[in-house]
DRENDO-1510 file (C-alpha; in Angstrom, 1 decimal, always signed):
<recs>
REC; n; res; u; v; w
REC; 1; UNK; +33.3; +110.2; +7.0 .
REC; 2; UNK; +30.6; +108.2; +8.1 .
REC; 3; UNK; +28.7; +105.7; +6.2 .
REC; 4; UNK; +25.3; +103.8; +7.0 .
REC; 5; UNK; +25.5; +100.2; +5.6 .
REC; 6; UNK; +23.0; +97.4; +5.2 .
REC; 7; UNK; +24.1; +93.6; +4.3 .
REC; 8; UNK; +21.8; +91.3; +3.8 .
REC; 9; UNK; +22.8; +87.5; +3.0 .
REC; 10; UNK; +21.0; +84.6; +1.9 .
REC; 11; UNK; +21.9; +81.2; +3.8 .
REC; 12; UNK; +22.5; +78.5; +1.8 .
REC; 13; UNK; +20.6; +75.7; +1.7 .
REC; 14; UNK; +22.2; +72.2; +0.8 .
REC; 15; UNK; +20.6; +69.2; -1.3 .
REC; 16; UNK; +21.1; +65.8; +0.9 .
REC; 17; UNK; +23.0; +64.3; -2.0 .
REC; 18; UNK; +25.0; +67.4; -2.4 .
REC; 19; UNK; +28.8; +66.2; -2.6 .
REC; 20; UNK; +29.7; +69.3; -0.4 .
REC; 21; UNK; +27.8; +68.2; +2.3 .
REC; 22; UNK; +29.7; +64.7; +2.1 .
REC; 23; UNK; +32.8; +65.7; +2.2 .
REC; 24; UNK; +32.6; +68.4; +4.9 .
REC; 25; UNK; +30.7; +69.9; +7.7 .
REC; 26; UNK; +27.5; +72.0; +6.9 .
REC; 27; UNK; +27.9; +75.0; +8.5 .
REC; 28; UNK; +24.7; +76.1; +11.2 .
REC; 29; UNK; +23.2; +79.1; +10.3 .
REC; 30; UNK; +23.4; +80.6; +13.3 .
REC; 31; UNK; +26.9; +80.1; +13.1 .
REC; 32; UNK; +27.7; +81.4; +9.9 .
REC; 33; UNK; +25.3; +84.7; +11.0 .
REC; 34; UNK; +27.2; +85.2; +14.4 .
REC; 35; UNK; +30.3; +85.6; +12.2 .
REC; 36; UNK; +29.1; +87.7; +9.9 .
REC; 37; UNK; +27.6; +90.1; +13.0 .
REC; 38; UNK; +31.4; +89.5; +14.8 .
REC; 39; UNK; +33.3; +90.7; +11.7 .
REC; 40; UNK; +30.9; +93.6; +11.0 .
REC; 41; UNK; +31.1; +94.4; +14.5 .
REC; 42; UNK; +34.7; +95.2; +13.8 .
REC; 43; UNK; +33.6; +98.0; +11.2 .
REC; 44; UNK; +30.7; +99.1; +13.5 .
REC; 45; UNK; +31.3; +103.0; +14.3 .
REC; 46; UNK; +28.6; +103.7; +16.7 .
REC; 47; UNK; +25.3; +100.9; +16.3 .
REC; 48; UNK; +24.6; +97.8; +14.4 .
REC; 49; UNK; +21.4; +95.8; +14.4 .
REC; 50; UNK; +21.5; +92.2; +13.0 .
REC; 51; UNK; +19.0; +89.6; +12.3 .
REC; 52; UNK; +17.8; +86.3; +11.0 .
REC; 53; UNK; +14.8; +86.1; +9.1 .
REC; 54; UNK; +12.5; +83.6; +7.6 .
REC; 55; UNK; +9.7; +85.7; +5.7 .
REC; 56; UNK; +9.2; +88.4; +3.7 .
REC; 57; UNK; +8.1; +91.7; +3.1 .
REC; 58; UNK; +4.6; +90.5; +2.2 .
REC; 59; UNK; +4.5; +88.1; +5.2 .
REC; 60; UNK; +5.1; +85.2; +3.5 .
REC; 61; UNK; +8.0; +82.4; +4.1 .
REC; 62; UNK; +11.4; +82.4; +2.5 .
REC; 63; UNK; +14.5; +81.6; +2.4 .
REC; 64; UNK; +16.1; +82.0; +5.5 .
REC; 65; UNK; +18.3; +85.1; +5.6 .
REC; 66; UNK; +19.9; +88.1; +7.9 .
REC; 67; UNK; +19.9; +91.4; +7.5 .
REC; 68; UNK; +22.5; +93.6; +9.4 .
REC; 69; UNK; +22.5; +96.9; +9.5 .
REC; 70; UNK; +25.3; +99.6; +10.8 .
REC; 71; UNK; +27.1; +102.7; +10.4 .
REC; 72; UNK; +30.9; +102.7; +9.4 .
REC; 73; UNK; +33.7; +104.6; +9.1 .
REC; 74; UNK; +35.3; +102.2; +6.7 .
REC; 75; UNK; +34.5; +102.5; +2.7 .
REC; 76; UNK; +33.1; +99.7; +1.4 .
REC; 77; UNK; +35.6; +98.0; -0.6 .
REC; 78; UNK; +37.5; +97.2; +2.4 .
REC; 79; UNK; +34.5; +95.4; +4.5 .
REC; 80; UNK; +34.0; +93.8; +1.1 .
REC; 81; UNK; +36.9; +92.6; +1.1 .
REC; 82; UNK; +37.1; +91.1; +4.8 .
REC; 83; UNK; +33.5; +89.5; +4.1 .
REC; 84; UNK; +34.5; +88.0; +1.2 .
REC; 85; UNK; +37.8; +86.6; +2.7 .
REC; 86; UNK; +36.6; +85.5; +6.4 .
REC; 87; UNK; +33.4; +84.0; +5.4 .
REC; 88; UNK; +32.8; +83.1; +2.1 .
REC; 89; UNK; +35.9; +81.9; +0.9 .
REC; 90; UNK; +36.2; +79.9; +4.1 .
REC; 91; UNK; +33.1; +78.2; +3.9 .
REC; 92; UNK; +33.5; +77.6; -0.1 .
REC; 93; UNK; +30.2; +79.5; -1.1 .
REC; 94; UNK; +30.3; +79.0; -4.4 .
REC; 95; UNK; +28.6; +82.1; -5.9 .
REC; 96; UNK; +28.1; +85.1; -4.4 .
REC; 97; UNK; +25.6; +87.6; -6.3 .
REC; 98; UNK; +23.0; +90.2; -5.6 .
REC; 99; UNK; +20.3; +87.4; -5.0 .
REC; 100; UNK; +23.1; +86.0; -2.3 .
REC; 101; UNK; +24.7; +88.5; -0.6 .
REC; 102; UNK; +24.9; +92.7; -1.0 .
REC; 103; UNK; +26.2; +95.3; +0.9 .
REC; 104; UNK; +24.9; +98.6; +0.4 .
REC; 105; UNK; +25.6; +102.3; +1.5 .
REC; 106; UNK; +22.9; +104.6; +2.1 .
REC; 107; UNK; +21.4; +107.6; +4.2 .
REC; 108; UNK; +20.0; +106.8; +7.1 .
REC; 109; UNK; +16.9; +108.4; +6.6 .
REC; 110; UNK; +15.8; +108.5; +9.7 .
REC; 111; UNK; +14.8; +105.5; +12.0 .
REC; 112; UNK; +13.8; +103.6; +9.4 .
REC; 113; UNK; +17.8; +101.8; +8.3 .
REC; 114; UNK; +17.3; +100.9; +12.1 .
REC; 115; UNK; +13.5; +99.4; +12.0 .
REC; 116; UNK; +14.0; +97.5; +8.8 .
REC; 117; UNK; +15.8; +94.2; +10.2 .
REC; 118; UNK; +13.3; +94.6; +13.2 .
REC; 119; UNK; +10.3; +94.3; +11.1 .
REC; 120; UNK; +8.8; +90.8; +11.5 .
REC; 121; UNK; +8.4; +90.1; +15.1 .
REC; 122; UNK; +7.5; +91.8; +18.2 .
REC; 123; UNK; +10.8; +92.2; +20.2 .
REC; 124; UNK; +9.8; +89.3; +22.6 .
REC; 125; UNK; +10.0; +86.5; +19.8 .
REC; 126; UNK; +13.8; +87.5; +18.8 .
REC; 127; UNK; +16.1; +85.3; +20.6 .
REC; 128; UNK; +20.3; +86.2; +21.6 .
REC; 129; UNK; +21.0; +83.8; +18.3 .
REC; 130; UNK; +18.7; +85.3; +15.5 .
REC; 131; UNK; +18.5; +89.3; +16.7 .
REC; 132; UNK; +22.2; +91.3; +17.4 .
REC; 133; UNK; +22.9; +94.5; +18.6 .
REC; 134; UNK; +25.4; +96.9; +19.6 .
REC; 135; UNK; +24.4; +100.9; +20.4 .
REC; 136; UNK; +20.9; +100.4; +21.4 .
REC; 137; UNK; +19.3; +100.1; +24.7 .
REC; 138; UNK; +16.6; +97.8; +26.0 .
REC; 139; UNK; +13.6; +100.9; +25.4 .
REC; 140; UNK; +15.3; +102.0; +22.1 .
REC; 141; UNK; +14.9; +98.3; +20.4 .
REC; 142; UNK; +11.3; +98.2; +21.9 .
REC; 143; UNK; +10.7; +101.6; +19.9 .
REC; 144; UNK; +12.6; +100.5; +17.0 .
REC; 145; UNK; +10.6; +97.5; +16.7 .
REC; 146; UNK; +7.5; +98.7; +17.5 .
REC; 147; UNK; +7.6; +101.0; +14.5 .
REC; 148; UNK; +9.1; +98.5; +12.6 .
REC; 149; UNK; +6.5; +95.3; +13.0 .
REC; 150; UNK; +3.5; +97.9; +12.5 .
REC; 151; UNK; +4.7; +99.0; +9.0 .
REC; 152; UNK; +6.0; +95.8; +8.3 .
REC; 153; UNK; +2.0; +94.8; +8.9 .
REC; 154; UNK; +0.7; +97.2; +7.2 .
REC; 155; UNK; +2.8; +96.3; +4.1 .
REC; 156; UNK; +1.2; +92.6; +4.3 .
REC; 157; UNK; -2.1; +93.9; +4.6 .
REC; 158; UNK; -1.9; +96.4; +1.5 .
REC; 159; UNK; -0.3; +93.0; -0.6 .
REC; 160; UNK; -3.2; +90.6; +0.8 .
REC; 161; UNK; -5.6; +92.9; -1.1 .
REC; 162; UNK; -3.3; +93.2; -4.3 .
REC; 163; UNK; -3.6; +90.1; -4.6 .
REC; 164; UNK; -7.2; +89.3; -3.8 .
REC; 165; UNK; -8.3; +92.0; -6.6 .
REC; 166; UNK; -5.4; +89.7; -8.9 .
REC; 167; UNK; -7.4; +86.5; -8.0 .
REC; 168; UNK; -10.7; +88.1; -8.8 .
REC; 169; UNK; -9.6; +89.6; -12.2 .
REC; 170; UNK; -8.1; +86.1; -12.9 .
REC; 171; UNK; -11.4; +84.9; -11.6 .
REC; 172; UNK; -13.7; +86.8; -13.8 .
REC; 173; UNK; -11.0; +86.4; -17.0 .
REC; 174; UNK; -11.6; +82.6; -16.3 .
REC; 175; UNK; -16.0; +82.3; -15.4 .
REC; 176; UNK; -16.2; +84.7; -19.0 .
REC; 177; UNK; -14.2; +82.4; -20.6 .
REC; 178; UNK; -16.2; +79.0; -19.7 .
REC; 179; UNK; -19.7; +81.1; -20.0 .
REC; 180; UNK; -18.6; +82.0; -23.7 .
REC; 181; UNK; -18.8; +78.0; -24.9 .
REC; 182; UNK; -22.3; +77.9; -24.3 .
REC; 183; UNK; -22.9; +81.2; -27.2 .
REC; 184; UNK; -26.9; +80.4; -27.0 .
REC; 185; UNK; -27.1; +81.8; -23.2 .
REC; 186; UNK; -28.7; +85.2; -23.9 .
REC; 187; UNK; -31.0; +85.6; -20.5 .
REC; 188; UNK; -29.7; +86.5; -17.4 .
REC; 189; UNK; -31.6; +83.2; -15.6 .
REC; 190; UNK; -29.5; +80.9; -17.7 .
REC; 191; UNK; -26.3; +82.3; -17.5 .
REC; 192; UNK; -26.9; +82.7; -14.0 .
REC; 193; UNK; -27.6; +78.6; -13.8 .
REC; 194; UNK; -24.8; +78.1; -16.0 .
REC; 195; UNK; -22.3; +80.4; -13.9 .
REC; 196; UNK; -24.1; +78.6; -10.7 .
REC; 197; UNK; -22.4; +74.7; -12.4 .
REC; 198; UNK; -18.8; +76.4; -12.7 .
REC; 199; UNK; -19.0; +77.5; -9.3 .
REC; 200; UNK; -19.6; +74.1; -8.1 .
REC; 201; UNK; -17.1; +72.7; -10.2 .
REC; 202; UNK; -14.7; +74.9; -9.1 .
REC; 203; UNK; -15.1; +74.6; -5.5 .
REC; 204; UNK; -16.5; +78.1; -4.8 .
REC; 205; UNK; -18.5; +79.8; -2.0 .
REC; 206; UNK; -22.1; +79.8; -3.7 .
REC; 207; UNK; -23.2; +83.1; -2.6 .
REC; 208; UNK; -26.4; +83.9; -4.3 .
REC; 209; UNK; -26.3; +87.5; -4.8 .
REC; 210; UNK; -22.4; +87.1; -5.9 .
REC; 211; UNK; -23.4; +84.4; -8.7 .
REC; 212; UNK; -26.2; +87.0; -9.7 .
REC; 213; UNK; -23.5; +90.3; -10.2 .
REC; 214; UNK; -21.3; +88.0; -12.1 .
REC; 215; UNK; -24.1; +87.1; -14.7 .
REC; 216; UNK; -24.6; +90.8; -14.7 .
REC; 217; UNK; -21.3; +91.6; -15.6 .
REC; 218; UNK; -21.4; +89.2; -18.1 .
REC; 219; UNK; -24.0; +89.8; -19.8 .
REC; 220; UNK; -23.0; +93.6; -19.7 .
REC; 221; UNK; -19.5; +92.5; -21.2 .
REC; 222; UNK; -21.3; +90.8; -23.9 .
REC; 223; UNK; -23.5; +93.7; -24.8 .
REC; 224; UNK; -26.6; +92.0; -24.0 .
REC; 225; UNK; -27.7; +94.7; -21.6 .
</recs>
């Protein structure tokens, strides 16, 4: 039976005074992720794509990680096993959990268990130590990646815009909030003046016709219109 798998680990990062560091060698991430791709390599039925990444779904940096995807005929337990053994015994990880390290089964559902570890750089910025293959020609990775970077953009644009419309509700929750200390502002003119002061305080773009919506919403939120 064949299985599609997808590990993902977390590297480790070290404090300078970290008595671990003292007393032994820290292990290079690249190192610890070309082991990880030589012992799953051993497992690998027919392709395996494996990378290093330093940002996110939404675009943004993270904590350096890999993802490595492949297809087995081996159950899970035993690569488990071997992963847990070879690598993070031997380099004295001290916890392994979900937020460190998972290995997953799941369908392949179409191209997309291959695109995912692709997704945050045109193929031309991997480099032989932070991208891995084994299955896939030159033209296939191209394709691969190609589909994968563009959703992967996508993705960052949609949660750029979730979050502007967060920061303009948080905005709005925090101009209605300063506007109601001053209860005798009735007419659109002086809350507009007085809205005008908190956007210089704040440090805001003082866009005229912005300012003026605001004291309309406002005053519309106060029932004075």
């Amino acid at each position: 039976m064949s299985y599609y798998y997808k590990l993902r680990f977390t590297f480790p990062s070290f404090p300078d005074d970290d008595e671990l560091v003292r007393m032994r060698p820290r292990p290079k991430m690249e190192d610890t992720f070309a082991e990880l791709v030589e012992l799953i390599q051993e497992y690998t039925a027919t392709k395996m794509i494996g990378t290093i990444e330093t940002l996110d779904k939404h675009g943004q940096q993270c904590k350096a990680h890999c993802h490595i995807h492949f297809d087995s005929n081996s159950e899970k337990k035993a690569i488990a096993v071997q992963l847990n053994r070879k690598i993070f015994v031997k380099h004295k990880y001290v916890k392994i959990s979900g937020r460190v390290y998972y290995l997953k089964a799941q369908p392949e559902r179409s191209n997309r268990h291959w695109t995912y570890p692709l997704k945050t750089k045109p193929l031309n910025e991997w480099t032989s130590k932070t991208l891995v293959s084994t299955g896939f020609d030159q033209r296939e990775l191209e394709d691969l990646t190609l589909v994968g970077h563009e959703e992967w953009k996508v993705g960052c644009v949609v949660h750029e815009n979730k979050q502007a419309k967060k920061e303009d509700k948080s905005w709005a929750d925090r101009f209605t909030s300063y506007l109601e200390d001053f209860p005798d502002l009735k007419t659109h003119k002086s809350i507009f003046l007085q809205l005008y002061e908190f956007y210089k305080l704040n440090d805001r773009p003082l866009n005229r016709r912005l300012i003026k919506d605001n004291a309309y919403l406002y005053m519309a939120k106060k029932n004075y219109i």
